[in-house]
N, C-alpha and C positions, 0 to 999 in steps of 0.2 A: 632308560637311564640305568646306572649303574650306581653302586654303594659309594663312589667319589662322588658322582653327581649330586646325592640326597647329601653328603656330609658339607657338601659347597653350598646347596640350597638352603644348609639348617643352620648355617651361619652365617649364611647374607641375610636370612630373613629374623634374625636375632642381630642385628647392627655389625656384627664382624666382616667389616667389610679390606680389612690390613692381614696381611701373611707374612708374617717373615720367614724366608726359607733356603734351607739349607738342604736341597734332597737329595735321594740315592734311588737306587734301581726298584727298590720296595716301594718306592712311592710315584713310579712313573701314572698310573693309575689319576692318582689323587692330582698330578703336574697336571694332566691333559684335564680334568675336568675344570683346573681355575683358569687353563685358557680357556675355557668355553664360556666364563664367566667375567666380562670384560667389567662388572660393579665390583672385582674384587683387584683390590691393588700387593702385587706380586712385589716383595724388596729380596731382592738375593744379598745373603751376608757369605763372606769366604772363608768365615769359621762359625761353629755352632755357638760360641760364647758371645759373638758379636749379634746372632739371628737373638738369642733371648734375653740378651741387654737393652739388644733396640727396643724389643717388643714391654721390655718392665718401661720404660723412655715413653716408649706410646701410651702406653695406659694410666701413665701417671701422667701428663697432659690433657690425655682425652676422655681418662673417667671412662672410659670403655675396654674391655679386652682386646690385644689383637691374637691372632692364631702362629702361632710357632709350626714349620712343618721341619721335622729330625726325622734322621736315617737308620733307623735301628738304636739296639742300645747302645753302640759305640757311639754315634751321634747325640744322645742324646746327655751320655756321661760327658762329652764335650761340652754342652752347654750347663751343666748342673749348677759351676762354679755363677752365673748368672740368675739362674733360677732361683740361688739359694739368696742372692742379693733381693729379686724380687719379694720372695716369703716374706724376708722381712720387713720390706717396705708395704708388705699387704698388697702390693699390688695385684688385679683382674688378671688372667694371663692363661691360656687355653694352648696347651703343648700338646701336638701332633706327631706322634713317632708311630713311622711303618715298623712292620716287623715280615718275617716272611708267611708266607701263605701257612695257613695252619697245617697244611698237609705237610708240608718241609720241614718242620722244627725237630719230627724225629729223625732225620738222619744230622743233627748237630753240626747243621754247617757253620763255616767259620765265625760268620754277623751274628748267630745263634746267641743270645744272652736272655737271662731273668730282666726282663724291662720293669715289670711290675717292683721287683726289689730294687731295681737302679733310680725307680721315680721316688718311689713312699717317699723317703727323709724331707724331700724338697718340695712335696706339693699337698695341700689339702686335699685333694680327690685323685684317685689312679684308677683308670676303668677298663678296657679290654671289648671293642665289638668283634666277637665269632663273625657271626653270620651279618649279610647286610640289612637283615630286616633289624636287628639292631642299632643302628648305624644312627639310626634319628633319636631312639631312646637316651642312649651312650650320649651325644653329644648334646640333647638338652640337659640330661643332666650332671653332666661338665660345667656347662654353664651358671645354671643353677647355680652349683660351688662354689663358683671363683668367685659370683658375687656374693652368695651370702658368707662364704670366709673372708673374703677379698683376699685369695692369696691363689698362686697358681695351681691350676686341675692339669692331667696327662692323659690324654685319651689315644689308647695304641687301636692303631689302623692296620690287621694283616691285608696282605695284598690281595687275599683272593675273595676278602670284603668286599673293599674296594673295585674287583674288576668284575665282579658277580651281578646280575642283572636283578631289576626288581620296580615294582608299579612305582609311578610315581602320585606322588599325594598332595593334599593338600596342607600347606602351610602354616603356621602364626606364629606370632614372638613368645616366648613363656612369660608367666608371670612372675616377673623380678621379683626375688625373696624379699620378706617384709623384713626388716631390722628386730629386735630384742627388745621390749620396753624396758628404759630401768625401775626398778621395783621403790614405790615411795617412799619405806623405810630408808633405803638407801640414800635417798634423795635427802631426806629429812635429816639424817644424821650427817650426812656433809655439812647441813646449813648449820646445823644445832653444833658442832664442832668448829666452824667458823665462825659464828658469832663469841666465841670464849673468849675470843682474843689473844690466842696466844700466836707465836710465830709462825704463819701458814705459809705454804706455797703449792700452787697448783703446775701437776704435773703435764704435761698436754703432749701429742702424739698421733702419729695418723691424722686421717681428715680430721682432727680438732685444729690442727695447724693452718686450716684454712680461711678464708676470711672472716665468713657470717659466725662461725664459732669461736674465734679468736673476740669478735664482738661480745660475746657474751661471758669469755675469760674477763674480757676488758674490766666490765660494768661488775662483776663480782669484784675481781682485783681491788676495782676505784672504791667499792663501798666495804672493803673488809682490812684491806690492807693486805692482803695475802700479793706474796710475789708470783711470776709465771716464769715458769722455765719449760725446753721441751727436750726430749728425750729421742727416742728414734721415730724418723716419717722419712716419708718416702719425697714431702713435696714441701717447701716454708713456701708462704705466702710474705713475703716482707716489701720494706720500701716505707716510703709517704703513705700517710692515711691510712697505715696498718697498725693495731695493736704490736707493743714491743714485746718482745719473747727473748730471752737468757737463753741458751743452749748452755748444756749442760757438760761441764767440761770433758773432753776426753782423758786428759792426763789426771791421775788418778790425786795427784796429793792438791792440785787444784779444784778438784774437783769437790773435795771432802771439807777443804776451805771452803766453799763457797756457801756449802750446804752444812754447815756446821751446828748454826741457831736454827735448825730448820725444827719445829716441835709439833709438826700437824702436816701431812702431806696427801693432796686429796689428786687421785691417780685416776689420768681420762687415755683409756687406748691402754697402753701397756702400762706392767706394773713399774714400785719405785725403780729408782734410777740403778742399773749395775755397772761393775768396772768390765771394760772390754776384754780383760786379761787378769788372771791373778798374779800374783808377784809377792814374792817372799815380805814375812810381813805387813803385810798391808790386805783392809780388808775390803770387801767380791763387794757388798753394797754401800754404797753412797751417804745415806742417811743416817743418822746417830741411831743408836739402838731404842733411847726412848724417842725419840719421834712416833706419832701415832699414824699410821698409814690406816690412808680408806681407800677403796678401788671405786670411784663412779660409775664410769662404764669400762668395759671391754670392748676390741673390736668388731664384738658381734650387737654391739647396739651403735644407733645413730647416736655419735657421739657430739655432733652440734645440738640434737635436742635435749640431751641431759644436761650439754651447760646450761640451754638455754631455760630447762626446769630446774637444775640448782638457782638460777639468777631468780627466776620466778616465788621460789619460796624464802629467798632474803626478801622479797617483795622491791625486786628491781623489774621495772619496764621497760619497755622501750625507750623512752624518754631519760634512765639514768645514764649518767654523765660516763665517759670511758676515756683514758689515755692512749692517744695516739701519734706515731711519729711525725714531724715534719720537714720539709723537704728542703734538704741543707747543702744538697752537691754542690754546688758553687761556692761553698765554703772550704771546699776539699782543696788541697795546693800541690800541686807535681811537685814532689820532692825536688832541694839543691842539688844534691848532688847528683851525677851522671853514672854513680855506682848502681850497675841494674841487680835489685835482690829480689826476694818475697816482697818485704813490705813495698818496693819503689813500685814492684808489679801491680800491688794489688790497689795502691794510692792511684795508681794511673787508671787501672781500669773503673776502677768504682767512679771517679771525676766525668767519664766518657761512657758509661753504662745506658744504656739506652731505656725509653722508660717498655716494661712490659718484657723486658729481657728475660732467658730464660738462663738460669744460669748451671752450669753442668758441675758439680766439685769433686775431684779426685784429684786436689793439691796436694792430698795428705801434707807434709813438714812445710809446705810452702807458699800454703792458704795465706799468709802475711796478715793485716789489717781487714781483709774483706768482712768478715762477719761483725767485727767490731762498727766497720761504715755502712754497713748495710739498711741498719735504719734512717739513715740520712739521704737512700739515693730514693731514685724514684720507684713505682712500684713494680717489683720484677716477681720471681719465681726462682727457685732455688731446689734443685736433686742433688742430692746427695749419695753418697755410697753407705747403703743402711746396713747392708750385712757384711763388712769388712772383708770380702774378696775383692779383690783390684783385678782392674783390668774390666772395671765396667764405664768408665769416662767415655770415651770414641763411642759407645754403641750407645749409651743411654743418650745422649747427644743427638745418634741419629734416629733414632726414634721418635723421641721429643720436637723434630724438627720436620718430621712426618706428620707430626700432629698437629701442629701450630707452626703451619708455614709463611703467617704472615710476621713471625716473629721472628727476633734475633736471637739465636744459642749462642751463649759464648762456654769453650771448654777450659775449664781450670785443668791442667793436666801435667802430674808427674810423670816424668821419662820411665822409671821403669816399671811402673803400672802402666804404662800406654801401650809399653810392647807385646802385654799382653794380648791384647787386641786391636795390634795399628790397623790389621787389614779392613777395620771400619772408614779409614779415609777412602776408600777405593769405591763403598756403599754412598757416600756424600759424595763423590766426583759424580758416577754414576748418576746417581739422583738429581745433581743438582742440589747441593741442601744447603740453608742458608747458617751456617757454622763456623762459626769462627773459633780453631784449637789454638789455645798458649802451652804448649810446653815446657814446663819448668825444667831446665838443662844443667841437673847439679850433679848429672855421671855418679851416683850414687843410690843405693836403698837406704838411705837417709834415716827414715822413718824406726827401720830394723838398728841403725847404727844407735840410736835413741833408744833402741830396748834393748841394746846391750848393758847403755848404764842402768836401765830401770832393774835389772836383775841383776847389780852389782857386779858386772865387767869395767873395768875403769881403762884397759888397754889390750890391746889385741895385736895379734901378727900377722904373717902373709897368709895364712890359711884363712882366715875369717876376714880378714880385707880380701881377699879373692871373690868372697862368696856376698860381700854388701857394696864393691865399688864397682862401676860400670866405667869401667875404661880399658883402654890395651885389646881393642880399638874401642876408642870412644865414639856414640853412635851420632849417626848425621840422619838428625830431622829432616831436615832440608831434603836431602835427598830422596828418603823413605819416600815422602809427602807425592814429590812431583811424581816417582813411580807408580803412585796409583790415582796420576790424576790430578792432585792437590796443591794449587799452587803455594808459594811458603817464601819466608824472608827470616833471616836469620838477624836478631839482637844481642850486641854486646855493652851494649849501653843505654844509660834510661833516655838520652835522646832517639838512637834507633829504633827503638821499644816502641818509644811514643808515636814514632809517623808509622811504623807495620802495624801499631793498636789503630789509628786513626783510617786508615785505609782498610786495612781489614772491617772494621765496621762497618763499613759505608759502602761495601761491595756488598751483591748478590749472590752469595754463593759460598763454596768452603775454600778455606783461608788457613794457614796454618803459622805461628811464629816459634821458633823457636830460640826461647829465652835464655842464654846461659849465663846462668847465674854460679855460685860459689858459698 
């Protein structure tokens, strides 16, 4: 066997059993040994930004890493824009970049780059196997990292690792890193601050957004009065029979409204809330300045058992009482009119949401109503775009739908974040994947047009309308879709809307609408 064969074995026999990949001539090595290995499933992306969007998609589904394989550093600088989404979703996520044979790096051929410095910014661990007898050390502990940071690791493969020969051995899974206990004073002074009575709200984040821990926000909630809001995760758990959770505004002077009376804020996953952007006058954190902020846990403790020992020391059981939503879809009414926007979009799909959906968001301006109906539909799943680079919708989708193929994805998706990464519909033809894309068709960067006024432009000219409207030619969904694959029906009305929502559903496979809206 050779140093591809041990790095295939030391990731099948660690549950990595998914590749996303995008390879190059550095990595032919590593390509021949996952065909020898038919327990590993191979997804070609036709950009690096779609290979590690899918793979943040899979792991926040399946609670497991899948492996990323990039092409030197050029390849790998191509996916970063993803990787960087994943960090901060915490998402597990094990990136595979060749580089060239360590002999070759001194004559600085062209693909020649510092990988090490192109990864650091974007992942909790960067590691380097020389020789192939390193090959198995390097990549247990990659793994290691990713789960005990939960955030993605980079393990560069030169090639002559990789084609180098060496015994082969025997195997076993590592032992998954233990979680952080939280420390009791910590604990104690949560409750001992909750019980004061004054204005509380619990911050919640990462797998606190899950179900069994949202339980235990519950039961705290119901016996203290303290509100819940959540801040950045990679995954909501909503729907029926779910604890309700307030997401926390994006826009900034909503957001400071919201949180105004807030005078005790006990923080699970990341800390208080901040503004995505700064903007003249107006200030970076969310919170009043006396508000008293506590951190419960960090992401480096199991964040479901520290809610579950705050609840413990109000002296809440399992048996105290918790609020939770109920199930109201059929209360929901297709809009009168046949004007198709945001909200008609998002009225329609919430009504037709299937239960256990998975749901994909990068509507940025054109989300409409959905989060507002979402505790009313059934119980779904919800990713989000955590690190504000666009152009992770299409590939967190497919990913996600890798993972959970007995589900339905539907893609919330703006047009010009989609362009970023359309060549993921080509990955779902391909695959087969059960995906249904909306894209919102408003020929603009909408979202940008909206932070002209946050930082006082109130009007603009042909130059900066050049640079935020998408038209002259306006682009055709439709078209894109079918060339790689994708069948697609174009909406100019919320009746047309409603029979390509309805049928797209109901089909096996990816589906594409696109919605033009105004």
């Amino acid at each position: 066997m050779n140093g591809a064969d041990m790095l295939c074995d030391v990731l099948l026999a660690n549950g990595v059993d998914v590749c996303f990949a995008n390879p190059g001539t550095s990595e032919m090595h590593f390509v021949a040994a996952l065909d020898r290995r038919p327990d590993m499933r191979c997804v070609l992306g036709l950009s690096e930004a779609i290979v590690t969007g899918a793979a943040d998609g899979y792991a926040r589904m399946a609670d497991k890493p899948a492996a990323t394989l990039l092409h030197c550093g050029p390849g790998l600088a191509n996916g970063l824009s993803n990787i960087h989404n994943a960090k901060r979703a915490r998402t597990p996520m094990l990136n595979i970049v060749g580089d060239h044979a360590t002999g070759h790096l001194k004559y600085d051929a062209p693909l020649t780059s510092d990988i090490e410095r192109l990864a650091q910014p974007m992942s909790h661990w960067v590691g380097r196997a020389v020789h192939p007898c390193e090959i198995r050390n390097r990549t247990e502990a990659a793994l290691n990292a990713t789960y005990l940071t939960r955030g993605p690791s980079t393990l560069i493969l030169p090639a002559d690792a990789a084609w180098s020969e060496l015994k082969r051995e025997p195997l076993s899974p590592i032992a998954l890193p233990v979680s952080q206990a939280v420390s009791s004073d910590t604990i104690a002074a949560c409750a001992r601050a909750l019980r004061s009575g004054v204005k509380a709200a619990i911050f919640l984040s990462g797998r606190a957004m899950r179900q069994d821990a949202l339980i235990a926000a519950g039961r705290i909630s119901a016996a203290t009065g303290a509100l819940i809001f959540s801040t950045t995760s990679g995954r909501y758990q909503r729907g029926a029979g779910r604890v309700p959770v307030t997401s926390v505004p994006y826009k900034i002077d909503l957001a400071l409204d919201a949180l105004k009376e807030i005078q005790l804020a006990i923080c699970v996953g990341s800390g208080e809330p901040v503004g995505f952007f700064g903007y003249p006058g107006k200030p970076g954190l969310m919170l009043p300045e006396s508000c008293e902020k506590i951190q419960l846990a960090g992401y480096e403790h199991d964040l479901q058992q520290a809610l579950e020992m705050l609840a413990g020391a109000l002296g809440l059981g399992e048996s105290a009482p918790y609020l939770v939503n109920t199930l109201r879809q059929d209360e929901i009414a297709d809009p009168a009119s046949d004007t198709l926007t945001g909200d008609a979009i998002s009225i329609m799909v919430a009504r037709r949401l299937p239960e256990q959906a998975i749901l994909v968001d990068e509507a940025v301006t054109s989300i409409g109503q959905m989060h507002i109906l979402a505790n009313m539909l059934p119980p779904h799943d919800t990713l989000p775009n955590t690190g504000g680079s666009i152009g992770i919708g299409i590939p967190l989708s497919t990913g996600a739908a890798i993972a959970c193929p007995s589900r339905k994805v539907l893609t919330l998706q703006a047009d010009g974040s989609g362009m970023y990464t359309v060549q993921g519909l080509w990955t779902q033809a391909r695959e087969k994947l059960n995906v249904l894309t909306i894209v919102f068709a408003n020929s603009a960067y909408r979202i940008l047009q909206g932070e002209m006024t946050n930082v006082g432009v109130t009007a603009y000219g042909r130059n900066a309308s050049r640079m935020l409207d998408l038209d002259q030619p306006r682009l055709d969904w439709c078209s894109l879709a079918r060339g790689m694959g994708v069948e697609a029906g174009r909406a100019n009305t919320a009746v047309e809307f409603r029979r390509l929502l309805e049928a797209g559903i109901a089909r096996n496979g990816p589906f594409l609408i696109e919605a033009i809206i105004e």
